[in-house]
N, CA, C and O atoms as a GROMACS GRO file, in nm:
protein
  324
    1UNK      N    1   0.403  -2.080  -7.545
    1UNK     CA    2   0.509  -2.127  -7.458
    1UNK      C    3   0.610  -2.201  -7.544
    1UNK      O    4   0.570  -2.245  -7.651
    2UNK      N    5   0.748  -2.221  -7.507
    2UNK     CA    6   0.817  -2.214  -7.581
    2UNK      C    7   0.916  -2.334  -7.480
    2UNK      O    8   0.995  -2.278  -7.405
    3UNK      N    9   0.915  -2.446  -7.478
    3UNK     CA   10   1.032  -2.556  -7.450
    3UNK      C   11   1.141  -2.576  -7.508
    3UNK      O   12   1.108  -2.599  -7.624
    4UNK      N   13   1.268  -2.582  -7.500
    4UNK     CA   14   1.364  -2.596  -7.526
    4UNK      C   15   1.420  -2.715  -7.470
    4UNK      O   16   1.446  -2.717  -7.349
    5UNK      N   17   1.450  -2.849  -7.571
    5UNK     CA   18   1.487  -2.928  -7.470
    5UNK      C   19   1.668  -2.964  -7.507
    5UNK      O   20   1.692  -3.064  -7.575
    6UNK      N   21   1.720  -2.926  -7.485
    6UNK     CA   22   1.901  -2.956  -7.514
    6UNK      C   23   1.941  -3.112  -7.509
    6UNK      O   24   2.007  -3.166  -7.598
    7UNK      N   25   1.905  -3.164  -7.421
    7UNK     CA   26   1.951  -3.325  -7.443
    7UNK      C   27   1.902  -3.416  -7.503
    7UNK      O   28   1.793  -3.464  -7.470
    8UNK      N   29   1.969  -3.454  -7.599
    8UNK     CA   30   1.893  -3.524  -7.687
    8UNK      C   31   1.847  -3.690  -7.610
    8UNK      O   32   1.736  -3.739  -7.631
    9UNK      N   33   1.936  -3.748  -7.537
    9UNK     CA   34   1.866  -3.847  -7.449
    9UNK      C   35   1.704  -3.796  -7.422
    9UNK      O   36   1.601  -3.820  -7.485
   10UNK      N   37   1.727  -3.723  -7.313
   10UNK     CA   38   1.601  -3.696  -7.269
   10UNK      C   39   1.445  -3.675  -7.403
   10UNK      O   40   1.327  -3.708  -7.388
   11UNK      N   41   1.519  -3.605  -7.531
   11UNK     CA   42   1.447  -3.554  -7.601
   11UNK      C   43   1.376  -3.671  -7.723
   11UNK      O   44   1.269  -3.670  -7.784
   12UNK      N   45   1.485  -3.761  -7.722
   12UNK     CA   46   1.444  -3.864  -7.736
   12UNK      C   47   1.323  -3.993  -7.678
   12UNK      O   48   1.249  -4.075  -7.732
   13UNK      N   49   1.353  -3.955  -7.548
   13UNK     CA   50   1.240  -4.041  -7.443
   13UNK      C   51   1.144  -3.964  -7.443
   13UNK      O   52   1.034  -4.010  -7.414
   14UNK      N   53   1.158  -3.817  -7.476
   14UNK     CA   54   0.979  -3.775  -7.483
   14UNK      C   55   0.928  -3.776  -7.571
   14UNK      O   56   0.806  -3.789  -7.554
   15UNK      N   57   0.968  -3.766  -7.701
   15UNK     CA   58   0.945  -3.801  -7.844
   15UNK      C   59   0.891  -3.949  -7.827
   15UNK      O   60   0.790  -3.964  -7.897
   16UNK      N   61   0.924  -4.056  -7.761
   16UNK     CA   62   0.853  -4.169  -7.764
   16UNK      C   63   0.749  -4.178  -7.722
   16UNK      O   64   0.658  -4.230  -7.787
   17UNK      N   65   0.729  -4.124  -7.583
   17UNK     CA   66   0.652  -4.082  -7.524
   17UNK      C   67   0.537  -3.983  -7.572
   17UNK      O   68   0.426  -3.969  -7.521
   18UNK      N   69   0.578  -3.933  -7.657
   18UNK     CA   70   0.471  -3.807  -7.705
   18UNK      C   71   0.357  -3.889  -7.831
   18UNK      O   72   0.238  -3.872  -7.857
   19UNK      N   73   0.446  -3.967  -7.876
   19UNK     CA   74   0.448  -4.079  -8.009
   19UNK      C   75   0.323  -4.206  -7.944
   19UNK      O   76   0.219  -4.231  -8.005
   20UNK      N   77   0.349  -4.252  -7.853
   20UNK     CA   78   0.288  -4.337  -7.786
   20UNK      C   79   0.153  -4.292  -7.738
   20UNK      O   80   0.074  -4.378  -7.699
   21UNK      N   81   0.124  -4.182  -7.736
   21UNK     CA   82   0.043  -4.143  -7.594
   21UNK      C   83  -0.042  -4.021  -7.734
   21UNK      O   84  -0.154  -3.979  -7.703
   22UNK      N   85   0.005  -3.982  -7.851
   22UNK     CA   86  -0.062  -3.894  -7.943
   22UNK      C   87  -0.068  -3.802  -7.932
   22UNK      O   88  -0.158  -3.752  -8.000
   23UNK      N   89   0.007  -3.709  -7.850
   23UNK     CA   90   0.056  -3.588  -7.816
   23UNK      C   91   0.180  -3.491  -7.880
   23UNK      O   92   0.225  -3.535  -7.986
   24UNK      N   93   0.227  -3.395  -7.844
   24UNK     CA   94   0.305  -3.308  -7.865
   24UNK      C   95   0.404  -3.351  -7.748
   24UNK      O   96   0.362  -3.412  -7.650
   25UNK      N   97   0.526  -3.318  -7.763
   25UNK     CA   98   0.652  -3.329  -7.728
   25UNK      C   99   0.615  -3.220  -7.610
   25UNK      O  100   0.643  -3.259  -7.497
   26UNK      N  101   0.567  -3.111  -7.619
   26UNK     CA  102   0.589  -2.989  -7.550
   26UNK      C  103   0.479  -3.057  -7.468
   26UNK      O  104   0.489  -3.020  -7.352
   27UNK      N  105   0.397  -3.125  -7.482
   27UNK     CA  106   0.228  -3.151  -7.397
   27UNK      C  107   0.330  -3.256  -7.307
   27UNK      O  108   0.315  -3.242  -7.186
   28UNK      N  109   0.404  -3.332  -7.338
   28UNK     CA  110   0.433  -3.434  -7.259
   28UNK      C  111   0.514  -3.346  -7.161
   28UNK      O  112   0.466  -3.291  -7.061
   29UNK      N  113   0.656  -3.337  -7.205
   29UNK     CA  114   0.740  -3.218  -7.086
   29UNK      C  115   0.618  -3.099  -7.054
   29UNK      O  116   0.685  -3.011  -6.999
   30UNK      N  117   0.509  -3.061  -7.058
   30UNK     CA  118   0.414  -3.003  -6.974
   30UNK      C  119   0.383  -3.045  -6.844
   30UNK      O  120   0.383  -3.009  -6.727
   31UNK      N  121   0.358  -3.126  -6.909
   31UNK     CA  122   0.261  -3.275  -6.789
   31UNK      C  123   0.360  -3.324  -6.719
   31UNK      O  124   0.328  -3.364  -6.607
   32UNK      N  125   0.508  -3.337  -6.759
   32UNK     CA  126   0.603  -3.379  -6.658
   32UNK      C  127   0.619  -3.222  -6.561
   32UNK      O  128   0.642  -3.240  -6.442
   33UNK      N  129   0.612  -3.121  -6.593
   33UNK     CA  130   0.675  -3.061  -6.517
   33UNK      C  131   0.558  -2.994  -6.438
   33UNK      O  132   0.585  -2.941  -6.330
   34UNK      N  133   0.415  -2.994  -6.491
   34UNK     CA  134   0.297  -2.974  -6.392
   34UNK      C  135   0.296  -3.092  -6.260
   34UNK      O  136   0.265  -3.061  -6.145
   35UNK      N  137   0.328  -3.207  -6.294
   35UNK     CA  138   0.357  -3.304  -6.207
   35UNK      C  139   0.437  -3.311  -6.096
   35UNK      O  140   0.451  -3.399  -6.011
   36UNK      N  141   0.493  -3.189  -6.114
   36UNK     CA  142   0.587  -3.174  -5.959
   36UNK      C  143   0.716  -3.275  -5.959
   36UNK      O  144   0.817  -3.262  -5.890
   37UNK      N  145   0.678  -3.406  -6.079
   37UNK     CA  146   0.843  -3.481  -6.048
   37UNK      C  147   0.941  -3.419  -6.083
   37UNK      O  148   0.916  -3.345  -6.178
   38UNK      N  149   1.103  -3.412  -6.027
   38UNK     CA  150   1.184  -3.423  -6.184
   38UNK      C  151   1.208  -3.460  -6.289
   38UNK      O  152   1.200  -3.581  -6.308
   39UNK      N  153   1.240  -3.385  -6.385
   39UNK     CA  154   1.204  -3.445  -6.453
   39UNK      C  155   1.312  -3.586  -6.508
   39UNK      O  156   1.275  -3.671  -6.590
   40UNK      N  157   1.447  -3.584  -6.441
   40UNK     CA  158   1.514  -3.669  -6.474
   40UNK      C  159   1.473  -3.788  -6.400
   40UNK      O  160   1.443  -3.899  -6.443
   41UNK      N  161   1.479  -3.738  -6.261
   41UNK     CA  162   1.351  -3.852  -6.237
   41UNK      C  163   1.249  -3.944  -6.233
   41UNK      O  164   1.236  -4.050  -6.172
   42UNK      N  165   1.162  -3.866  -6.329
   42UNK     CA  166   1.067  -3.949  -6.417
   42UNK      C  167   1.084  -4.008  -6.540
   42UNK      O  168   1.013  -4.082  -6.609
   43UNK      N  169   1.230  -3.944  -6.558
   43UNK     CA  170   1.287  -4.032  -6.712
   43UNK      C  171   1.370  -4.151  -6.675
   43UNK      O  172   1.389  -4.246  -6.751
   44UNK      N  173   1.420  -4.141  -6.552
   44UNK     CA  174   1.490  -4.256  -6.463
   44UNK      C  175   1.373  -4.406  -6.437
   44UNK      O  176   1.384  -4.527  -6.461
   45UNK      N  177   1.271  -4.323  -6.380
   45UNK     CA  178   1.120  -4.414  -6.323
   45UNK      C  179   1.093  -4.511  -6.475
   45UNK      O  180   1.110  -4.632  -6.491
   46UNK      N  181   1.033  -4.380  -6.598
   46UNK     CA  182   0.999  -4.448  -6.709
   46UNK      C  183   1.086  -4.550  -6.750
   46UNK      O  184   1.040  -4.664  -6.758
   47UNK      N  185   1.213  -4.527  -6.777
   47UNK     CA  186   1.348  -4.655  -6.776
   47UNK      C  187   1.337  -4.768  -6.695
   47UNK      O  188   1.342  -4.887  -6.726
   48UNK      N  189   1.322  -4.722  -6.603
   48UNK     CA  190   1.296  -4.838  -6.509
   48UNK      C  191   1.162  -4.935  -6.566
   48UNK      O  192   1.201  -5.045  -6.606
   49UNK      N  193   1.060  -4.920  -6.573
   49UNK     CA  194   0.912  -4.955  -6.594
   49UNK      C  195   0.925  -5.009  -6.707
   49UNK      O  196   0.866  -5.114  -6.731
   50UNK      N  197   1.006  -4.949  -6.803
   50UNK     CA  198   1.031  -4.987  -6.998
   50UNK      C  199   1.107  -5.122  -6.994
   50UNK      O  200   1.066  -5.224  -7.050
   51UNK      N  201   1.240  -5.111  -6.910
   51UNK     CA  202   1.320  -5.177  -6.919
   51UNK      C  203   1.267  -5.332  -6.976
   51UNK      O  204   1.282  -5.361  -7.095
   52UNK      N  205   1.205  -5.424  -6.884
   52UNK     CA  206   1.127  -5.530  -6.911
   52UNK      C  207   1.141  -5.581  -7.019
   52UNK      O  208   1.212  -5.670  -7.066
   53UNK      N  209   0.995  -5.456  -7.084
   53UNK     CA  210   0.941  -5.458  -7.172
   53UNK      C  211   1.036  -5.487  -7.299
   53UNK      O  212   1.042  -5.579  -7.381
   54UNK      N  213   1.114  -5.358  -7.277
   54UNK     CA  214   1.231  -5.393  -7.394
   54UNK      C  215   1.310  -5.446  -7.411
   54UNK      O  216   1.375  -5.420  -7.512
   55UNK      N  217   1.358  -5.562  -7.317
   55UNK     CA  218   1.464  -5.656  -7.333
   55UNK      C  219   1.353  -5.767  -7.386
   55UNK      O  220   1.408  -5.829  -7.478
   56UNK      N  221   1.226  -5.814  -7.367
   56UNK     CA  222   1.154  -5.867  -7.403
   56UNK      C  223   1.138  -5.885  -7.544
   56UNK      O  224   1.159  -5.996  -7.591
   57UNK      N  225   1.101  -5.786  -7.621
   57UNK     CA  226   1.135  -5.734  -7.702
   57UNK      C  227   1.184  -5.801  -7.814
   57UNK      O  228   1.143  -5.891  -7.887
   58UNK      N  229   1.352  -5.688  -7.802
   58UNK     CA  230   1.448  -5.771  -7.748
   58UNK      C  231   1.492  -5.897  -7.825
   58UNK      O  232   1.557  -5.923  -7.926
   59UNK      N  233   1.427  -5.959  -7.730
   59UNK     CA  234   1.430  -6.155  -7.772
   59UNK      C  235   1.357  -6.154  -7.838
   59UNK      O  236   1.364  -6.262  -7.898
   60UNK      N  237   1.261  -6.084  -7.883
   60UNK     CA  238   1.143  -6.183  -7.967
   60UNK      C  239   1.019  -6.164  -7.883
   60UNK      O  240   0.913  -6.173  -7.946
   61UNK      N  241   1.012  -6.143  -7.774
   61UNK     CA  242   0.900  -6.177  -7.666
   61UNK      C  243   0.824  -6.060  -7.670
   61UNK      O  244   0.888  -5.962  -7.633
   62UNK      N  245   0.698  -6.035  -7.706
   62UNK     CA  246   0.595  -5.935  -7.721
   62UNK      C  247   0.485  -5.964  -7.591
   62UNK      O  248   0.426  -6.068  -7.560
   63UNK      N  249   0.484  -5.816  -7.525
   63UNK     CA  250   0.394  -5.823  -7.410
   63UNK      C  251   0.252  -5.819  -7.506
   63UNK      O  252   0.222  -5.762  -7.611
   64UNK      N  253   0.166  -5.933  -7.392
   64UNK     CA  254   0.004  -5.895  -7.489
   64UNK      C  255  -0.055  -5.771  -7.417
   64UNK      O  256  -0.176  -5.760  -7.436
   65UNK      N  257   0.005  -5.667  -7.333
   65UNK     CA  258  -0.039  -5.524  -7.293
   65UNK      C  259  -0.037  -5.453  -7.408
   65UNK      O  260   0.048  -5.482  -7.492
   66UNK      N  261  -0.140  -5.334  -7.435
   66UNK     CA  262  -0.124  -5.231  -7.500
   66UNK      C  263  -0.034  -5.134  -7.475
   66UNK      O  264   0.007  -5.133  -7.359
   67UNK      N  265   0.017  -5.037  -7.560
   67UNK     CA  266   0.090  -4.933  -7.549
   67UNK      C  267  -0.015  -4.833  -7.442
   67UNK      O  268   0.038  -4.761  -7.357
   68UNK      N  269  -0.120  -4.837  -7.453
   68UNK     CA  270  -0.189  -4.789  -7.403
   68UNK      C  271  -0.206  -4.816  -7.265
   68UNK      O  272  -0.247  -4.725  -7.193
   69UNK      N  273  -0.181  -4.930  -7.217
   69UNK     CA  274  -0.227  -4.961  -7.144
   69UNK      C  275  -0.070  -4.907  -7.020
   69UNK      O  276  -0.081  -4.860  -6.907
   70UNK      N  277   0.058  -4.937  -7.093
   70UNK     CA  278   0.165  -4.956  -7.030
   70UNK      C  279   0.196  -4.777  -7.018
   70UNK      O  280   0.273  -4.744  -6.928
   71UNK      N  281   0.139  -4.673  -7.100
   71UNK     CA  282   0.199  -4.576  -7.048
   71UNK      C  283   0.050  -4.535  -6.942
   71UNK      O  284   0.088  -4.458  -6.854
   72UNK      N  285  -0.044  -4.554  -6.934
   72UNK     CA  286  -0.149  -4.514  -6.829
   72UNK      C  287  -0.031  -4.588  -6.703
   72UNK      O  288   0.021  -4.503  -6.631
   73UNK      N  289   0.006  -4.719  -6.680
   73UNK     CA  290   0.080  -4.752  -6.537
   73UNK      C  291   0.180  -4.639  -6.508
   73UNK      O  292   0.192  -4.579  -6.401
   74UNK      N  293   0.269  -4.614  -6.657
   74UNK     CA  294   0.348  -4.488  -6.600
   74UNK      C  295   0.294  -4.374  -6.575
   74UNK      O  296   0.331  -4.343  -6.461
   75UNK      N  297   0.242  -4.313  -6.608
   75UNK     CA  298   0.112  -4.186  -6.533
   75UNK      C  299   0.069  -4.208  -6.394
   75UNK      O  300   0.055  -4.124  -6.305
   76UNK      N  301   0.043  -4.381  -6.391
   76UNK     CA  302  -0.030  -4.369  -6.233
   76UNK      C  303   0.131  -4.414  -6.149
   76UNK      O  304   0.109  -4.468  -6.040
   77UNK      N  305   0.235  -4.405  -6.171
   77UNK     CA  306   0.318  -4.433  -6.084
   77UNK      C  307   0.375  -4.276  -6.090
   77UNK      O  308   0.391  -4.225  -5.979
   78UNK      N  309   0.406  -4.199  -6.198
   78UNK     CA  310   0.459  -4.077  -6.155
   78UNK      C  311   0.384  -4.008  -6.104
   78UNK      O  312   0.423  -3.899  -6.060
   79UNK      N  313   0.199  -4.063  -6.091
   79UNK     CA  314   0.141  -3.954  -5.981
   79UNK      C  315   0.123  -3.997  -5.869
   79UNK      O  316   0.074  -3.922  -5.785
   80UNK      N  317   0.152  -4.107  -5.842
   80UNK     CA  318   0.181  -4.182  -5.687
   80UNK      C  319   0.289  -4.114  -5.621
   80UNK      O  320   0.280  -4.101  -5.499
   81UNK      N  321   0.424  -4.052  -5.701
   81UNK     CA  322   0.510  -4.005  -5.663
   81UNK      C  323   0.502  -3.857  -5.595
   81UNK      O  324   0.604  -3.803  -5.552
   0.00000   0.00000   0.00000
């Protein structure tokens, strides 16, 4: 199978995502699009959920959550959706 992703925004947020989570770029946009969300949608949701985190950041301010821990919440909110 063969993904093509043209926007580099987007291609960027799954590359983090793919990075975070120890996956392939193509495994992540898989899993978004087996998921039934949109997918801009779920890049809207993930923004949303990150945001926090990364103004936190940011300042200086480090969450004591794992990476691990913060993309499992995004998984269980885009499958709540």
């Amino acid at each position: 199978m063969l993904i093509e992703i043209t926007d580099a925004e987007i291609a960027g947020k799954l590359e983090h995502i793919a990075a975070q989570d120890g996956v392939s770029v193509e495994q992540v946009a898989v899993d978004f699009i087996k998921s039934g969300v949109d997918q801009s949608d779920a890049i809207k949701d993930l923004e949303a959920h990150l945001q926090p985190s990364i103004e936190q950041a940011e300042r200086g301010e480090f969450s004591p959550r794992s990476v691990q821990d913060i993309v499992k919440d995004v998984y269980q909110e885009l499958d709540a959706k």
